[in-house]
PDB file of N, CA, C, O and CB in Angstrom:
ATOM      1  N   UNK A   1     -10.212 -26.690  17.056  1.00  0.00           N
ATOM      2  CA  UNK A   1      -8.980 -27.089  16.434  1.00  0.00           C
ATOM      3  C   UNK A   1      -8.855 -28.608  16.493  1.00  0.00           C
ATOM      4  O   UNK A   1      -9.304 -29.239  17.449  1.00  0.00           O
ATOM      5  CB  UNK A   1      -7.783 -26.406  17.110  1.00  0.00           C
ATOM      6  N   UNK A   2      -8.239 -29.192  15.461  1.00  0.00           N
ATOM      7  CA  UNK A   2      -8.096 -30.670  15.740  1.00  0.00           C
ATOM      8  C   UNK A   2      -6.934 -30.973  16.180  1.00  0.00           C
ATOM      9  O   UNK A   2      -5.906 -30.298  16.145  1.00  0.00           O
ATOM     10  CB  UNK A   2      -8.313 -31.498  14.685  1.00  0.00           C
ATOM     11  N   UNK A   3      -7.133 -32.135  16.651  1.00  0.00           N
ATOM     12  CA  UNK A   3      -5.757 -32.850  16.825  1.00  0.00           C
ATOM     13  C   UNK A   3      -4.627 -31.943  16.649  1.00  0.00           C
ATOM     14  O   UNK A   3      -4.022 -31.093  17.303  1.00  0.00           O
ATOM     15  CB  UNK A   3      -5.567 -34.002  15.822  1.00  0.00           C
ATOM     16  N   UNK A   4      -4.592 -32.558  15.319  1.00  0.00           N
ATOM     17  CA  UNK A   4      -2.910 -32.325  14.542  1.00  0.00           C
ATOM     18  C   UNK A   4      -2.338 -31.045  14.590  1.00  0.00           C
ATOM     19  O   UNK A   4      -1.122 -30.869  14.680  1.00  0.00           O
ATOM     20  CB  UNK A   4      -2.852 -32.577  12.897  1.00  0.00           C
ATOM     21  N   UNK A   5      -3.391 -29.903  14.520  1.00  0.00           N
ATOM     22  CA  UNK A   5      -3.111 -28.543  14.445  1.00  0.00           C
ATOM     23  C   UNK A   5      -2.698 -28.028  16.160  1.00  0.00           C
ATOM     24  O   UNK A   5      -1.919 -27.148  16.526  1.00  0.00           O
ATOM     25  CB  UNK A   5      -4.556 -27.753  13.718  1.00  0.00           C
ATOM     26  N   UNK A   6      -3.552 -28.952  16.964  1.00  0.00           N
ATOM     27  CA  UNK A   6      -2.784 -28.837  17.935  1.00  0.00           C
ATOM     28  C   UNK A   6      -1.607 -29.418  18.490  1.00  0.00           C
ATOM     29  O   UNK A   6      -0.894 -28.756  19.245  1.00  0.00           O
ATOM     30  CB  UNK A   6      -3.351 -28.876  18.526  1.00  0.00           C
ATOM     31  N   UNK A   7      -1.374 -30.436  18.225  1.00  0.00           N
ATOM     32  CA  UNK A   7      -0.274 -31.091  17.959  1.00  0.00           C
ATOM     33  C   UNK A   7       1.114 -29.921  17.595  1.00  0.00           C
ATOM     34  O   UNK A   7       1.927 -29.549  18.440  1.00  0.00           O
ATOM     35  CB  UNK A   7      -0.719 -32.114  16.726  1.00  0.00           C
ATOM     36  N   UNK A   8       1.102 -29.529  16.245  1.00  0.00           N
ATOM     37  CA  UNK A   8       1.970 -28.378  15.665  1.00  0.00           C
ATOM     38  C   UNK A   8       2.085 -27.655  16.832  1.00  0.00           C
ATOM     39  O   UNK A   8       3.212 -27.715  17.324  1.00  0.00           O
ATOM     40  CB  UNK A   8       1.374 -27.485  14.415  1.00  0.00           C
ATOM     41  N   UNK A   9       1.278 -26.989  17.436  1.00  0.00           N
ATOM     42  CA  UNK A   9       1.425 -25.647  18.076  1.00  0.00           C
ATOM     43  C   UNK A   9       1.963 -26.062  19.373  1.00  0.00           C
ATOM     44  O   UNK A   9       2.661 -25.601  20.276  1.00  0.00           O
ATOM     45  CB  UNK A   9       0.049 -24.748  18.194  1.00  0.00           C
ATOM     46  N   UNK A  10       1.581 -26.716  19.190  1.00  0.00           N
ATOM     47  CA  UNK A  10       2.151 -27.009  21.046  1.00  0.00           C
ATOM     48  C   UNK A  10       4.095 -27.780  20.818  1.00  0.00           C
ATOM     49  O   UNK A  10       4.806 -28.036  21.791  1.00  0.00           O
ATOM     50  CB  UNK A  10       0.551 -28.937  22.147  1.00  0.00           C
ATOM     51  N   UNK A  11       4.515 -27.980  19.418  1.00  0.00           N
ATOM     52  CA  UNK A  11       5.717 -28.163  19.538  1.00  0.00           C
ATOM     53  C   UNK A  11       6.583 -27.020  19.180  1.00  0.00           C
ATOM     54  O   UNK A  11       7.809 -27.087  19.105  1.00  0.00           O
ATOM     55  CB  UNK A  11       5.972 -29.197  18.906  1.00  0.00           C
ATOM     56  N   UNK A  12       5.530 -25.467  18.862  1.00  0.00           N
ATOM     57  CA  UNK A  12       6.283 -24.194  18.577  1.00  0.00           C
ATOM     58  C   UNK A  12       7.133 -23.869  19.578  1.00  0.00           C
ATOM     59  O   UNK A  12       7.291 -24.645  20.520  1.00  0.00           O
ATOM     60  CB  UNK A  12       5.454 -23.065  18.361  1.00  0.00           C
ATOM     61  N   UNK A  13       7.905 -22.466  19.488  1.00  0.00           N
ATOM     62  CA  UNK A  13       8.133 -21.733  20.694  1.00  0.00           C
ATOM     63  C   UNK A  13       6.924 -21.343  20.993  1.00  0.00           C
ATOM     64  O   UNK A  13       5.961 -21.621  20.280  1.00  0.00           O
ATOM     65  CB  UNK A  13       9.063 -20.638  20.650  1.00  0.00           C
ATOM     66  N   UNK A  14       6.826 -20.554  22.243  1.00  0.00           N
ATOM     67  CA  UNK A  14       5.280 -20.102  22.793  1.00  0.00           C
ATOM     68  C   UNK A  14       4.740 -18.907  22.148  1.00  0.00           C
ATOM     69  O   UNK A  14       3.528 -18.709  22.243  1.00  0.00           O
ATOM     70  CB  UNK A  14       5.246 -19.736  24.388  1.00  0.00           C
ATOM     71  N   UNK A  15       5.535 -18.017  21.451  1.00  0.00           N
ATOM     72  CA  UNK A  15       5.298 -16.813  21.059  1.00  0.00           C
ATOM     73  C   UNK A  15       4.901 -16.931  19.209  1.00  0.00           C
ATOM     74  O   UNK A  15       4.255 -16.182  18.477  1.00  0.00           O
ATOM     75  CB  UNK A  15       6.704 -15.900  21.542  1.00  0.00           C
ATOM     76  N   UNK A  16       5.621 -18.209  18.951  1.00  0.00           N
ATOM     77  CA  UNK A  16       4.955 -18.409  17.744  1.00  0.00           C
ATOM     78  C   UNK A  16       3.291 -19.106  17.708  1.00  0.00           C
ATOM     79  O   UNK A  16       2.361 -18.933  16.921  1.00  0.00           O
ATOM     80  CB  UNK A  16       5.964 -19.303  17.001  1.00  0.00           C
ATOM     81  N   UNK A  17       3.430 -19.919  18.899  1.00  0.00           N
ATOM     82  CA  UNK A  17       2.371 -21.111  19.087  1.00  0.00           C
ATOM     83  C   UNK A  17       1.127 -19.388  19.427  1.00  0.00           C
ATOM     84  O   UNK A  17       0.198 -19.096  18.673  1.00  0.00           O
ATOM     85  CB  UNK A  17       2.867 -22.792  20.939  1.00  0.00           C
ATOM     86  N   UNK A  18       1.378 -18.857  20.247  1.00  0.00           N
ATOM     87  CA  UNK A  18       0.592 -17.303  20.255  1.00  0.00           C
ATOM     88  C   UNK A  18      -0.186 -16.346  19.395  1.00  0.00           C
ATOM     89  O   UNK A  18      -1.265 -15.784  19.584  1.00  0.00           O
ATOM     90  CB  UNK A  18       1.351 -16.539  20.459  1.00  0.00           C
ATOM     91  N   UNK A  19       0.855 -16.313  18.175  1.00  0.00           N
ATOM     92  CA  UNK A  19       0.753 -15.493  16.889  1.00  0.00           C
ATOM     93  C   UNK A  19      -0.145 -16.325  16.005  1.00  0.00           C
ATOM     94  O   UNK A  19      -0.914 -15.793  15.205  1.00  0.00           O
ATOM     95  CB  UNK A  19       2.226 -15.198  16.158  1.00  0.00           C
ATOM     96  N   UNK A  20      -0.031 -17.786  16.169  1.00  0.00           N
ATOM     97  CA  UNK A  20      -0.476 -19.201  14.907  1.00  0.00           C
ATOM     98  C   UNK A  20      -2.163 -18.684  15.525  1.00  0.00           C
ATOM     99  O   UNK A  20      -2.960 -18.013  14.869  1.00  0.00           O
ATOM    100  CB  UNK A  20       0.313 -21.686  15.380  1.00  0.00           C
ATOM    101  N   UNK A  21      -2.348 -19.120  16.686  1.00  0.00           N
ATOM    102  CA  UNK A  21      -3.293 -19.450  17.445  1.00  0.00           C
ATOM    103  C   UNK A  21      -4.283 -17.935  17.065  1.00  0.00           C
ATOM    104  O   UNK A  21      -5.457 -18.129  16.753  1.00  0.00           O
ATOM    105  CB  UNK A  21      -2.698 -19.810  19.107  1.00  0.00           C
ATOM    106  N   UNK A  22      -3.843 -16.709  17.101  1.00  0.00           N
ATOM    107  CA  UNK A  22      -4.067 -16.165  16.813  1.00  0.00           C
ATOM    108  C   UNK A  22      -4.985 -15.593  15.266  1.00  0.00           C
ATOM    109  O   UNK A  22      -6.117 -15.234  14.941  1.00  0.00           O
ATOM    110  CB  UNK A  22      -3.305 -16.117  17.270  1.00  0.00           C
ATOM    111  N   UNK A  23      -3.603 -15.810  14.649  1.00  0.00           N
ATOM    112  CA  UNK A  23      -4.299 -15.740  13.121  1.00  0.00           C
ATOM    113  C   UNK A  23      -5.278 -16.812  12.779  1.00  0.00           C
ATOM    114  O   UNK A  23      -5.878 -16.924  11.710  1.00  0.00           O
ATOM    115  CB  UNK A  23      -3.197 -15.853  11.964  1.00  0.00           C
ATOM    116  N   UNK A  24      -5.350 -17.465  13.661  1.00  0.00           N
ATOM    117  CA  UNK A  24      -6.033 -18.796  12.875  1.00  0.00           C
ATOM    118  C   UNK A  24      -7.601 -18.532  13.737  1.00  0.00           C
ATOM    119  O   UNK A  24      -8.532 -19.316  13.555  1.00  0.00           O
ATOM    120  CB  UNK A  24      -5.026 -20.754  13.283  1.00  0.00           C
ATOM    121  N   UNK A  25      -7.714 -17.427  14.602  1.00  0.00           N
ATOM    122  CA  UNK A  25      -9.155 -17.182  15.147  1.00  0.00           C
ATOM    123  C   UNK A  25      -9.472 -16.313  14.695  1.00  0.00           C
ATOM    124  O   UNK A  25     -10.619 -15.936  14.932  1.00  0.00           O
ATOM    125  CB  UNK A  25      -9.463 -17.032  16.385  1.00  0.00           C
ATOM    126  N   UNK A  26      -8.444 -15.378  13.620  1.00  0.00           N
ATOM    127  CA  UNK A  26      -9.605 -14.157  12.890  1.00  0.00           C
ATOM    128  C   UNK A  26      -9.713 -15.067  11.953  1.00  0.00           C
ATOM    129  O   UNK A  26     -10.840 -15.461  11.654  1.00  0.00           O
ATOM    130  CB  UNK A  26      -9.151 -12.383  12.290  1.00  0.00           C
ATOM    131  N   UNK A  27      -8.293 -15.712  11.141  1.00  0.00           N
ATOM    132  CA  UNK A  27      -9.376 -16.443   9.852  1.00  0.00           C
ATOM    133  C   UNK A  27     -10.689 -16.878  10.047  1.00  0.00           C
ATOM    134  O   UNK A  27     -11.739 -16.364   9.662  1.00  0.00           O
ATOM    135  CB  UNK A  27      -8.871 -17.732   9.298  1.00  0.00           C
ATOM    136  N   UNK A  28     -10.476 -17.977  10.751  1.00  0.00           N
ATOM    137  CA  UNK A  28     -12.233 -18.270  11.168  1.00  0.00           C
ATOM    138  C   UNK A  28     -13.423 -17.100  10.974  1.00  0.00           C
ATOM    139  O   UNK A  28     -14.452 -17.201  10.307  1.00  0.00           O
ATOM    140  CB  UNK A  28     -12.336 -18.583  12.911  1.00  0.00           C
ATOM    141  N   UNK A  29     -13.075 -16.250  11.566  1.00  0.00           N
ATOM    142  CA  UNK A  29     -13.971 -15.328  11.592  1.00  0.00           C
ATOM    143  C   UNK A  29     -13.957 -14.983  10.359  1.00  0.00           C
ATOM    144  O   UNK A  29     -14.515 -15.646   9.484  1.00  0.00           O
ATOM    145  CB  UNK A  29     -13.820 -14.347  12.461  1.00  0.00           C
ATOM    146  N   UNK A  30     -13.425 -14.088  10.183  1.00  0.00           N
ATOM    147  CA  UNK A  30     -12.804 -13.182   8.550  1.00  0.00           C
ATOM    148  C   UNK A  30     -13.622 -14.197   7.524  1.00  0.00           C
ATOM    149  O   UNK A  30     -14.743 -13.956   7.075  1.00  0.00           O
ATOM    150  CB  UNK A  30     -10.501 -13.267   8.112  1.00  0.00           C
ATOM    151  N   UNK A  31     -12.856 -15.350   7.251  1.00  0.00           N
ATOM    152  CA  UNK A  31     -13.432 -16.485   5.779  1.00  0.00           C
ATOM    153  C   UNK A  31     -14.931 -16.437   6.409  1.00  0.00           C
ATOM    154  O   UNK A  31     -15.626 -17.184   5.720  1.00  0.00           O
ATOM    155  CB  UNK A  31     -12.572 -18.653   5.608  1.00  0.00           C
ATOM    156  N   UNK A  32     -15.657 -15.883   7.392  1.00  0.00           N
ATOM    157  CA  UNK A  32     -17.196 -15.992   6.952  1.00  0.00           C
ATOM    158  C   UNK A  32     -18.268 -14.847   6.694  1.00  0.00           C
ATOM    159  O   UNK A  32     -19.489 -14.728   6.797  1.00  0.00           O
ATOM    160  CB  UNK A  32     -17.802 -16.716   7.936  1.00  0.00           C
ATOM    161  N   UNK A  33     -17.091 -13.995   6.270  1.00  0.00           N
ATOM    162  CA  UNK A  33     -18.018 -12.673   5.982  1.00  0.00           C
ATOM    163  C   UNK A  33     -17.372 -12.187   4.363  1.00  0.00           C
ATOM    164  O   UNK A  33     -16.242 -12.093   3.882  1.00  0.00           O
ATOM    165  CB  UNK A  33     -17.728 -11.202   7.455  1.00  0.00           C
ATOM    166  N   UNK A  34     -19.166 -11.888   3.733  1.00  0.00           N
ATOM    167  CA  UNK A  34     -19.275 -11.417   2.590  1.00  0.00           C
ATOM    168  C   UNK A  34     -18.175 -11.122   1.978  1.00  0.00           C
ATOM    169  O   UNK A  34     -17.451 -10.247   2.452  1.00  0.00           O
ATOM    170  CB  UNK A  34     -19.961 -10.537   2.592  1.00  0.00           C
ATOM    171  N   UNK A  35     -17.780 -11.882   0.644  1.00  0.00           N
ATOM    172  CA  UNK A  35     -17.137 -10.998  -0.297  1.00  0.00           C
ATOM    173  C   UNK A  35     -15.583 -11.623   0.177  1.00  0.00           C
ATOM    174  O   UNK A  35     -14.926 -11.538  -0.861  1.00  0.00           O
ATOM    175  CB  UNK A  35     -17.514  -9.129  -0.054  1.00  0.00           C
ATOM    176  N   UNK A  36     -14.913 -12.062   0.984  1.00  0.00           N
ATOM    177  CA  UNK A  36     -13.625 -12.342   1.543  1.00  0.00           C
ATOM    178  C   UNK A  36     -13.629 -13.721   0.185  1.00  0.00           C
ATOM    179  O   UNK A  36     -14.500 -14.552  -0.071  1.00  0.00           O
ATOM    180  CB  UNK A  36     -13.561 -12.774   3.630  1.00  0.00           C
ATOM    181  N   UNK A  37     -12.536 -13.526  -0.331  1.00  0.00           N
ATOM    182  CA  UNK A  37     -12.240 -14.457  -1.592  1.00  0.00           C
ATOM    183  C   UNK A  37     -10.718 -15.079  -0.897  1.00  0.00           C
ATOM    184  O   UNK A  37     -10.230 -16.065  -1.451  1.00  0.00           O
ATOM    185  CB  UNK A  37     -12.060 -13.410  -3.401  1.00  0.00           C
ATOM    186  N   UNK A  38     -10.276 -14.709  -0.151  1.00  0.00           N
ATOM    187  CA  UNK A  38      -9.141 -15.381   0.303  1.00  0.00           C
ATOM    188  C   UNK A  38      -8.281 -14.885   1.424  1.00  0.00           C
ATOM    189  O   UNK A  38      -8.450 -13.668   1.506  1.00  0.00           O
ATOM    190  CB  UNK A  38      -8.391 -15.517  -0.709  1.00  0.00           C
ATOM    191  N   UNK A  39      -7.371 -15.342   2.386  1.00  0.00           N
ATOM    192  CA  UNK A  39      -6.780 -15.126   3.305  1.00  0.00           C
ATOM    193  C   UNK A  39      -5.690 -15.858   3.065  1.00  0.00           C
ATOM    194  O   UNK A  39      -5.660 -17.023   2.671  1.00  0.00           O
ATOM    195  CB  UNK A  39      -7.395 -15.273   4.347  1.00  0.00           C
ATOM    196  N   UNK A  40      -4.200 -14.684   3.475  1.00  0.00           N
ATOM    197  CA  UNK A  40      -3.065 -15.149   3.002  1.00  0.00           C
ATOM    198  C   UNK A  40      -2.360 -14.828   4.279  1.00  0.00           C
ATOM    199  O   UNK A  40      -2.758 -13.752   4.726  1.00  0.00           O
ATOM    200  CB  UNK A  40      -2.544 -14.549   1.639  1.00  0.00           C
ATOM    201  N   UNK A  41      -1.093 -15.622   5.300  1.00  0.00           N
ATOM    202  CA  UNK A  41      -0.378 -15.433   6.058  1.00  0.00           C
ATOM    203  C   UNK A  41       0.582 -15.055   5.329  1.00  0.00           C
ATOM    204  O   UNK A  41       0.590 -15.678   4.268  1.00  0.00           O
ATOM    205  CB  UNK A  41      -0.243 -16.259   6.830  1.00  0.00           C
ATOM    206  N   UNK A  42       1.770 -13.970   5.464  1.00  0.00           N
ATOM    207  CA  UNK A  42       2.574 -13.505   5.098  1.00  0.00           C
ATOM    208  C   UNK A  42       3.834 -12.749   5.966  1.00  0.00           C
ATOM    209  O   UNK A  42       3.538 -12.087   6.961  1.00  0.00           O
ATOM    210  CB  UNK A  42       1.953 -12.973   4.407  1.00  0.00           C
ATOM    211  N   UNK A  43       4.847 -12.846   5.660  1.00  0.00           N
ATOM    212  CA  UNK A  43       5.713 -12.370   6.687  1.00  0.00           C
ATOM    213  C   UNK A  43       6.729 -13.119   7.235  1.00  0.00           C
ATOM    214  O   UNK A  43       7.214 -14.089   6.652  1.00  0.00           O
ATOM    215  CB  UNK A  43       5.055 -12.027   7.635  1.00  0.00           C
ATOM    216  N   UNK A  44       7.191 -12.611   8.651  1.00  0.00           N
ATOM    217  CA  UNK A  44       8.002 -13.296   9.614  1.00  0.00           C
ATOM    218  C   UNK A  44       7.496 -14.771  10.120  1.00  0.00           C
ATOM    219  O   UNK A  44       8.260 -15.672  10.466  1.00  0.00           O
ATOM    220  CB  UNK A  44       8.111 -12.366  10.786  1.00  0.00           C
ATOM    221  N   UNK A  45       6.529 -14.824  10.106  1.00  0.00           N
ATOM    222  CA  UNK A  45       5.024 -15.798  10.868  1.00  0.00           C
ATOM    223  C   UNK A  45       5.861 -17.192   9.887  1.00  0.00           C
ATOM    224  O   UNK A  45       6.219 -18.279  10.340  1.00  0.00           O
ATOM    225  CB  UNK A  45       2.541 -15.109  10.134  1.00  0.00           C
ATOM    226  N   UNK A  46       6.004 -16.636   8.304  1.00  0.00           N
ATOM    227  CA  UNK A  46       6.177 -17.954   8.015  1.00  0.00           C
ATOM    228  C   UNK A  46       7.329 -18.557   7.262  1.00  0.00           C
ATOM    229  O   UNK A  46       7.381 -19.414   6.379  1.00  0.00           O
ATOM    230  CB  UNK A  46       5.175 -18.259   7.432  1.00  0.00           C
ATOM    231  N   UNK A  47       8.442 -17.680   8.029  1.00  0.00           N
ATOM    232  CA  UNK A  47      10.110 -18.255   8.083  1.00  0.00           C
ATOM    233  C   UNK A  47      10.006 -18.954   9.451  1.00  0.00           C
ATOM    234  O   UNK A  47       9.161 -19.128  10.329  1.00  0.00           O
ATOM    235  CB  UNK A  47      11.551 -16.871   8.087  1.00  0.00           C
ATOM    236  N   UNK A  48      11.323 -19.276   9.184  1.00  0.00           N
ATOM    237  CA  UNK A  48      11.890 -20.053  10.161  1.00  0.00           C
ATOM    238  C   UNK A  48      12.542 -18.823  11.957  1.00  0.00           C
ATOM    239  O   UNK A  48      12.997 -18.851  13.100  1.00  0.00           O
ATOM    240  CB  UNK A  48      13.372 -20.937   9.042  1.00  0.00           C
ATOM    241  N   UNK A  49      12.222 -18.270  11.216  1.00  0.00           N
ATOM    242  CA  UNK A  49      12.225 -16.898  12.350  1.00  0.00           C
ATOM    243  C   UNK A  49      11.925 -17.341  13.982  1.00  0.00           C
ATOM    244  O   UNK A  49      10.882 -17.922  14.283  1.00  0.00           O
ATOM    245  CB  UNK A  49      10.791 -15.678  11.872  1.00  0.00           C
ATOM    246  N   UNK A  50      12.609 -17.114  14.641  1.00  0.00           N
ATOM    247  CA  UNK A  50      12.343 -17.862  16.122  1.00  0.00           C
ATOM    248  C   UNK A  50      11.301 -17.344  16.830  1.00  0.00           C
ATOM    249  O   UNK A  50      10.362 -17.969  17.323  1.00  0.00           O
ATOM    250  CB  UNK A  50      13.511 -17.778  17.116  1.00  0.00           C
ATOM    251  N   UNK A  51      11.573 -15.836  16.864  1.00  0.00           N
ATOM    252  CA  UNK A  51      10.424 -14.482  17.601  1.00  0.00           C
ATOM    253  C   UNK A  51       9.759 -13.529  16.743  1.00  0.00           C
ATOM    254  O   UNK A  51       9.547 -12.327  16.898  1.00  0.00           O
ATOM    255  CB  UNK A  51      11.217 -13.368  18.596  1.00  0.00           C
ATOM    256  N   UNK A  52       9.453 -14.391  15.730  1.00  0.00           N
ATOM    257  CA  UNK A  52       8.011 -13.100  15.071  1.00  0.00           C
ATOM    258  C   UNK A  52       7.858 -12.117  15.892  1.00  0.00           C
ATOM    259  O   UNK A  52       8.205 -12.307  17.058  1.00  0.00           O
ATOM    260  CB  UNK A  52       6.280 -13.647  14.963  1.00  0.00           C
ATOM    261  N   UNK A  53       7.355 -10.941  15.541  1.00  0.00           N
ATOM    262  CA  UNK A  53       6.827 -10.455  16.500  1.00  0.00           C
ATOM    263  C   UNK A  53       5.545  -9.787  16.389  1.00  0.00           C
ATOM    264  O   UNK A  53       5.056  -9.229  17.371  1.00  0.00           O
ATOM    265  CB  UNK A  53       7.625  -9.790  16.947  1.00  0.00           C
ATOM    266  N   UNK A  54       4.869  -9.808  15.068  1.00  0.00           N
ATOM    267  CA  UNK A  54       3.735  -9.813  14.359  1.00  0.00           C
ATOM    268  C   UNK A  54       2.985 -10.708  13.543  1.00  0.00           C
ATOM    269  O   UNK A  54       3.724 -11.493  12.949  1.00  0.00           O
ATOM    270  CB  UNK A  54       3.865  -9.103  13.808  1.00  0.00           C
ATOM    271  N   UNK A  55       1.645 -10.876  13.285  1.00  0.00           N
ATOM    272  CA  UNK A  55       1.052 -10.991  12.085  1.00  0.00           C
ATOM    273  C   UNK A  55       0.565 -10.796  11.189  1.00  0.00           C
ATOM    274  O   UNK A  55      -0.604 -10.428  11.305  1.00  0.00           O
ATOM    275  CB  UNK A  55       0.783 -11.194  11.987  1.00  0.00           C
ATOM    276  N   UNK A  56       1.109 -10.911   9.855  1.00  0.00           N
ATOM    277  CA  UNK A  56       0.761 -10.280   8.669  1.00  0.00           C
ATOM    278  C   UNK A  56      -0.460 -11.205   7.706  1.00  0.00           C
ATOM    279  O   UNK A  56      -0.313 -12.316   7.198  1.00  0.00           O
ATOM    280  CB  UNK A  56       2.217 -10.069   7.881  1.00  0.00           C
ATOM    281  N   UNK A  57      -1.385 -10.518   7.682  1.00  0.00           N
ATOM    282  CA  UNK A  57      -2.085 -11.608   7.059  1.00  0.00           C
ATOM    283  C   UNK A  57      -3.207 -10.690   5.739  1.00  0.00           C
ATOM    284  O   UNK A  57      -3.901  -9.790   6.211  1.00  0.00           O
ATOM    285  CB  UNK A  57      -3.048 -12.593   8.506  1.00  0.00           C
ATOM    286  N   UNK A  58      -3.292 -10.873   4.660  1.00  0.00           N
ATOM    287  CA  UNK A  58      -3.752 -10.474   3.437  1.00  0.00           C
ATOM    288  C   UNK A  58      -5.126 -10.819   3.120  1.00  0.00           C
ATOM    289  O   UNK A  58      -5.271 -11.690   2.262  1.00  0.00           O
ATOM    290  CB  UNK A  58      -2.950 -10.956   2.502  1.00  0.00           C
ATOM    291  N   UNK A  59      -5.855 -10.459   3.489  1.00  0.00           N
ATOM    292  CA  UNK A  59      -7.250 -10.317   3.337  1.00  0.00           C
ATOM    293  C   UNK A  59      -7.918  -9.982   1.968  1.00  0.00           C
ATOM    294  O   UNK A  59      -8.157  -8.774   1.958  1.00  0.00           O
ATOM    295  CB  UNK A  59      -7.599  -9.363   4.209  1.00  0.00           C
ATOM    296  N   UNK A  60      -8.289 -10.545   0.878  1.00  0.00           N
ATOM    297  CA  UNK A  60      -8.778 -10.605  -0.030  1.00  0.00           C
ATOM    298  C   UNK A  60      -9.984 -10.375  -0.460  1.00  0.00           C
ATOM    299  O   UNK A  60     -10.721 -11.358  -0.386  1.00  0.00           O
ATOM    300  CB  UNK A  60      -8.542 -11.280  -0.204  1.00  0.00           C
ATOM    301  N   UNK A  61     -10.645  -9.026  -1.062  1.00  0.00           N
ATOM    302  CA  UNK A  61     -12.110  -8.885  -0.961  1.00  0.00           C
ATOM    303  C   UNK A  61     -12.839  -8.447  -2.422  1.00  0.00           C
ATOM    304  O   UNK A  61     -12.506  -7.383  -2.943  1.00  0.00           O
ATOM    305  CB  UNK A  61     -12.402  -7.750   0.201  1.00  0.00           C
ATOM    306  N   UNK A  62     -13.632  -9.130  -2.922  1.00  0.00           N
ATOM    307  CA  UNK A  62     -14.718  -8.930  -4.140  1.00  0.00           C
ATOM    308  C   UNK A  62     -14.377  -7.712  -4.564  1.00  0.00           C
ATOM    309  O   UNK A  62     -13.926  -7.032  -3.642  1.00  0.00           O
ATOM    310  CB  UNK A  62     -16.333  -8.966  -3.791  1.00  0.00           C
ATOM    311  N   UNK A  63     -14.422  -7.056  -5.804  1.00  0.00           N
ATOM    312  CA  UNK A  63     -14.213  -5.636  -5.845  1.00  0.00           C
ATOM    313  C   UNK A  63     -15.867  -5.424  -5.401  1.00  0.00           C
ATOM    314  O   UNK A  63     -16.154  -4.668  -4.474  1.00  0.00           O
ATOM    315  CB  UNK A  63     -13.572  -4.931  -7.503  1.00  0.00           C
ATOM    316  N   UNK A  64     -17.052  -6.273  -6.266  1.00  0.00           N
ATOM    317  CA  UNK A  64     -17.678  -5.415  -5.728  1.00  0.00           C
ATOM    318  C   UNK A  64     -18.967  -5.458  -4.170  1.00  0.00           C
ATOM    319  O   UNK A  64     -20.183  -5.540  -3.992  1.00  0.00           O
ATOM    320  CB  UNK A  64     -18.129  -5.066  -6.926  1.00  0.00           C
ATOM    321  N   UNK A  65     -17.349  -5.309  -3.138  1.00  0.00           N
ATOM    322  CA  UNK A  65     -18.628  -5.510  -1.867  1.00  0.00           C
ATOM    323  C   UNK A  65     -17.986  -3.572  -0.929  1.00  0.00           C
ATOM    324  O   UNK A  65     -16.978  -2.866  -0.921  1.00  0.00           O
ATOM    325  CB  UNK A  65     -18.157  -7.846  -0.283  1.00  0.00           C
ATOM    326  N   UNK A  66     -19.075  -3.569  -0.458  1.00  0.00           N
ATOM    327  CA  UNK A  66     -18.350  -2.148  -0.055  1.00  0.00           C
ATOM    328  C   UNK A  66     -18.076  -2.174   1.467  1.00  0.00           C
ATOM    329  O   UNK A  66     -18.584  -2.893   2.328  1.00  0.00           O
ATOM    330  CB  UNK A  66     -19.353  -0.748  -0.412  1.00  0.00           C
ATOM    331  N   UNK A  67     -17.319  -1.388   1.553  1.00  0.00           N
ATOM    332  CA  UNK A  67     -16.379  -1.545   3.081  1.00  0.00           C
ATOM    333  C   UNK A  67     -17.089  -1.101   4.246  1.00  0.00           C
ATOM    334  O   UNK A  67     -17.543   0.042   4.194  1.00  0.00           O
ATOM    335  CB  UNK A  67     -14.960  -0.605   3.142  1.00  0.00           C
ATOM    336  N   UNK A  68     -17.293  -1.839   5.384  1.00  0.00           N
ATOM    337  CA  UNK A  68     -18.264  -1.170   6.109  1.00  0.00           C
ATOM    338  C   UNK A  68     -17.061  -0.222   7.969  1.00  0.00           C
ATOM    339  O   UNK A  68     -17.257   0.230   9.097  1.00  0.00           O
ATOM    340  CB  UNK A  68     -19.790  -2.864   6.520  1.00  0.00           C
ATOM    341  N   UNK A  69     -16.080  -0.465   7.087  1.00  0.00           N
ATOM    342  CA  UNK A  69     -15.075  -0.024   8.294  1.00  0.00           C
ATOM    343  C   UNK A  69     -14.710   1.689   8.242  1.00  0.00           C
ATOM    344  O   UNK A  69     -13.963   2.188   9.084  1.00  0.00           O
ATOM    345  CB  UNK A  69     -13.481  -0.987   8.098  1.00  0.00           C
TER     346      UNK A  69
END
């Protein structure tokens, strides 16, 4: 993470700075496997909401790659 992104998180509440930190280590992962055309945060995560209490995040995939889950 750089700087700045740490910067942000560390001026969250802790439970958001938790959830950020979070989504932002499957993206990593996720954006490097086959066929993923995009990743979208969605939800509570990205109001002004004090205690999220989930993350919603939209995973975007090729029609044609096939699912190995």
């Amino acid at each position: 993470m750089n700087d700045s992104v740490q910067r942000y998180l560390a001026s969250l509440p802790p439970i958001r700075t938790h959830l950020l930190a979070g989504a932002l280590l499957f993206v990593h992962a996720t954006a490097m496997l086959p066929g993923v055309s995009r990743i979208a945060l969605l939800g509570s995560l990205t109001t002004t909401k004090a205690s999220p209490k989930d993350i919603d995040l939209l995973v975007t995939v090729a029609d044609d790659k096939e699912s190995s889950l």
